[in-house]
C-alpha positions in Angstrom: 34.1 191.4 -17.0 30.4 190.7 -16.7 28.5 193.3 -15.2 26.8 192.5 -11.3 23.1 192.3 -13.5 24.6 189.4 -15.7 26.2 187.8 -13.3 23.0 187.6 -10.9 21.3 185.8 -14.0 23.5 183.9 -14.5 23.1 182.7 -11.2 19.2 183.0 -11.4 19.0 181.0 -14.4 21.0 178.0 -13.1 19.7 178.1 -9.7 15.7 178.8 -10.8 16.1 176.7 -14.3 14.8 179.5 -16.4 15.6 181.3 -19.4 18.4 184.3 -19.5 15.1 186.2 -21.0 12.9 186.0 -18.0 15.6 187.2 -15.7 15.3 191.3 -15.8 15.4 193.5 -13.0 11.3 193.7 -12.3 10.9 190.0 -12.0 9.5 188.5 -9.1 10.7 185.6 -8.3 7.9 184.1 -7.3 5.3 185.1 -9.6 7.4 185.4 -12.2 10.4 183.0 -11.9 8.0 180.3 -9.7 11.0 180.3 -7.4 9.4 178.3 -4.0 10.6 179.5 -0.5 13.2 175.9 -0.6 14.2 177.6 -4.2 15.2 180.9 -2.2 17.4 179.6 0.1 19.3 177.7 -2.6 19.5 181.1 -4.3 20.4 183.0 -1.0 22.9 180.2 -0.9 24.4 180.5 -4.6 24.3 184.6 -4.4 26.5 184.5 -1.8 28.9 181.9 -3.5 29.1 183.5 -7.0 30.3 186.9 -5.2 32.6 185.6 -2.3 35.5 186.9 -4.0 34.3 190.1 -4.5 33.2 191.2 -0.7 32.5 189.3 2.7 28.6 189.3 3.3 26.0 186.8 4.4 22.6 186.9 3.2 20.2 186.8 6.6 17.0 185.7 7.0 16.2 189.4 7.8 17.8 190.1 4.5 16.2 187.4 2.3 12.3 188.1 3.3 13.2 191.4 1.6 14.3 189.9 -1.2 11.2 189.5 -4.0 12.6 190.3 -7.1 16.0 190.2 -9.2 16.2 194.6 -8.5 16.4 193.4 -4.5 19.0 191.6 -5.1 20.7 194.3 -7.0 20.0 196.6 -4.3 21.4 194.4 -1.2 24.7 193.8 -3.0 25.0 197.7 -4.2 24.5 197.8 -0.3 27.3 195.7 0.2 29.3 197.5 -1.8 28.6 195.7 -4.9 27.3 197.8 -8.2 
């Protein structure tokens, strides 16, 4: 089973249209995955999907301004029980 870092990637590198290697825990997805705020949402969006199965969370707005790179993402699904 793939670990919760490679299967955010995964989920990076469809949504964001980037390669597997630009997708590591420090990467800003802005600066450094050129994510725009429309790109986000759809990322929000597709985080939320890929782990449904695993544990009932939404992503808020609240939740997603905090969200700048792939370790915040990390973070708020360790938070949701996710690691």
């Amino acid at each position: 089973m793939a670990t919760v870092f490679e299967r955010v990637r995964e989920v990076v590198v469809k949504q964001l249209k980037v390669g597997a290697e630009e997708v590591t825990p420090e990467a800003n997805l802005v600066d450094d995955l050129r994510a725009d705020s429309l790109d986000i949402v759809d990322l929000t969006i597709a985080i939320e999907e890929a782990f449904s199965e695993d544990a009932e969370f939404e992503i808020r707005d609240e939740d997603a301004e905090n969200i700048h790179t792939v370790q915040d993402i990390l973070d708020f699904l360790a938070g949701q029980g996710l690691s």
